[in-house]
C-alpha positions as CSV (number, residue, x, y, z in Angstrom):
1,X,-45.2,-22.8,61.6
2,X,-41.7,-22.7,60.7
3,X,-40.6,-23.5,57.2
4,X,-37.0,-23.7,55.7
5,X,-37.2,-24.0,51.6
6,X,-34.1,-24.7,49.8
7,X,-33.2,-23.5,46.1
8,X,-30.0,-24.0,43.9
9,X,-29.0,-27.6,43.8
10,X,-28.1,-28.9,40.2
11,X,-25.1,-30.8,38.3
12,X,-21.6,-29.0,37.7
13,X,-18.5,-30.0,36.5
14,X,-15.7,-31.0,39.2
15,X,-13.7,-27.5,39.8
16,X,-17.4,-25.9,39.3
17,X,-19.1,-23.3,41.6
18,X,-23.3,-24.1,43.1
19,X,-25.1,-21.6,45.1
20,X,-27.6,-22.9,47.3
21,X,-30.3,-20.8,49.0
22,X,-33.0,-21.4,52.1
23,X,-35.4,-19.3,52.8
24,X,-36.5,-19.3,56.2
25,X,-40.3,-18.3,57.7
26,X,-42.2,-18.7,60.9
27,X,-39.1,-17.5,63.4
28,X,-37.2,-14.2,64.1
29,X,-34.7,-15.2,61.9
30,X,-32.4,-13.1,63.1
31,X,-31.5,-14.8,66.6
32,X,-31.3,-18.2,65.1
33,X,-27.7,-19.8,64.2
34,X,-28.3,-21.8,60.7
35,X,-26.6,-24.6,59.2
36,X,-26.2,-26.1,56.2
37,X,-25.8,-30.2,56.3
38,X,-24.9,-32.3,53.6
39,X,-25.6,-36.1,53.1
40,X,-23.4,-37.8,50.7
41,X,-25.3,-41.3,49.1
42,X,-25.5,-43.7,51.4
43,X,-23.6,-41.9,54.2
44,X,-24.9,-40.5,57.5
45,X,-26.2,-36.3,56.9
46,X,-23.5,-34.6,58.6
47,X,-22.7,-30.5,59.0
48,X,-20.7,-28.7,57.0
49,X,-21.1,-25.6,57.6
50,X,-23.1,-23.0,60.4
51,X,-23.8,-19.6,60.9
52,X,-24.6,-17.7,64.4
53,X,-27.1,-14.9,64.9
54,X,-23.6,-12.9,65.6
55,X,-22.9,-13.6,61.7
56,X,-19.7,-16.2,63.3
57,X,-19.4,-18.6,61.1
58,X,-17.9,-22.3,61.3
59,X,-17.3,-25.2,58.6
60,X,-15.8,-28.7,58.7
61,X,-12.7,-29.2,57.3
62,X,-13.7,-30.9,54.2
63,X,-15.1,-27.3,52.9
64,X,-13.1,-24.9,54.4
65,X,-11.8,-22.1,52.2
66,X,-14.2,-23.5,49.6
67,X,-17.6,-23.1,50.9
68,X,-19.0,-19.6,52.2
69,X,-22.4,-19.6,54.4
70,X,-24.0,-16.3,54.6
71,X,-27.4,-14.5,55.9
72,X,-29.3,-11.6,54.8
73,X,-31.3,-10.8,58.0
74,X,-33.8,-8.8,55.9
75,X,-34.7,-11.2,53.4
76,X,-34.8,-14.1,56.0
77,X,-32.1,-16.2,53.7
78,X,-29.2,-18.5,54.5
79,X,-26.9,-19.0,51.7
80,X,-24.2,-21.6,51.3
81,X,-21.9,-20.5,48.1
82,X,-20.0,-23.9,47.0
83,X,-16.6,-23.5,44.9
84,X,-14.1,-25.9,43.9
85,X,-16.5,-28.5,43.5
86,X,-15.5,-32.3,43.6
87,X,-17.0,-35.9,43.6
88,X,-17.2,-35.8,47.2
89,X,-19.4,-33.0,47.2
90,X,-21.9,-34.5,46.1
91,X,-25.2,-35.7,47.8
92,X,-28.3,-33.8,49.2
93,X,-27.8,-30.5,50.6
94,X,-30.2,-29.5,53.6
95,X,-30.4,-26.3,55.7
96,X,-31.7,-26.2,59.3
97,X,-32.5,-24.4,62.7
98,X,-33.1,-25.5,65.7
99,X,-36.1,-24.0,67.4
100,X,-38.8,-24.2,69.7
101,X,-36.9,-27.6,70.9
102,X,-36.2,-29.4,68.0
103,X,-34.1,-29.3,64.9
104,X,-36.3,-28.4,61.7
105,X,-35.1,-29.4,58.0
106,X,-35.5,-28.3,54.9
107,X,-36.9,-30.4,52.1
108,X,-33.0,-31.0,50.8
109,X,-31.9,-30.0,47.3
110,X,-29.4,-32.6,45.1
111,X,-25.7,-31.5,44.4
112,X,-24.5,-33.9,41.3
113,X,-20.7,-33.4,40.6
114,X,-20.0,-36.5,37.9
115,X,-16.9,-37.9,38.6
C-alpha cells in the first residue's frame, strides 16, 4: 500500500521561511518523480513544484527562486523548503506520486501566511 505523510505546515509571518516534509512508503521511491501541489482557499489544487527520479527539478513561476523541492532517496523523503513567504502562499500543501496508474495524495498540511 502506498502512503505519502506530510509534516511542516504551520503560520509564519509574510517574508517568513516553512519547511514541509512527506514521507513516502509502499514504492521504490527512488524511480518515482514527486510533486508538491498547493491549493489556495477556494481555488482549484494546482502544482508548484516536482522532482524526477534523475533529481531534475521543475516549479511554476509563482515560486521560482523561492521554493526548493528536494529528495533524500535513503530516507524515502520529499521536501519542499518555502522562503519569502506571502499571502498568496497560503492554502493546503499536498505531496504526490503517481503510481501503479493513478495519482496518490497525501493527507495535505495548512500553510497560514496572515496578510
Amino acid at each position: 500500500q502506498v502512503r505519502l505523510v506530510e509534516r511542516g505546515g504551520g503560520s509564519v509571518q509574510s517574508g517568513g521561511s516553512l519547511r514541509l516534509s512527506c514521507a513516502a512508503s509502499g514504492i521504490n521511491f527512488k524511480l518515482y518523480t514527486m510533486d508538491w501541489n498547493h491549493q489556495a482557499p477556494g481555488k482549484q489544487r494546482e502544482l508548484v513544484a516536482r522532482i524526477e527520479s534523475s533529481g531534475a527539478t521543475n516549479y511554476t513561476d509563482s515560486v521560482k527562486a523561492r521554493f526548493t523541492i528536494s529528495r533524500d532517496n535513503v530516507r524515502n523523503m520529499v521536501y519542499l523548503q518555502m522562503n519569502s513567504l506571502n499571502p498568496g502562499d497560503r492554502g493546503v500543501y499536498y505531496c504526490s506520486v503517481k503510481a501503479r496508474g493513478r495519482v496518490l495524495w497525501g493527507q495535505g498540511n495548512q500553510v497560514t501566511v496572515p496578510s
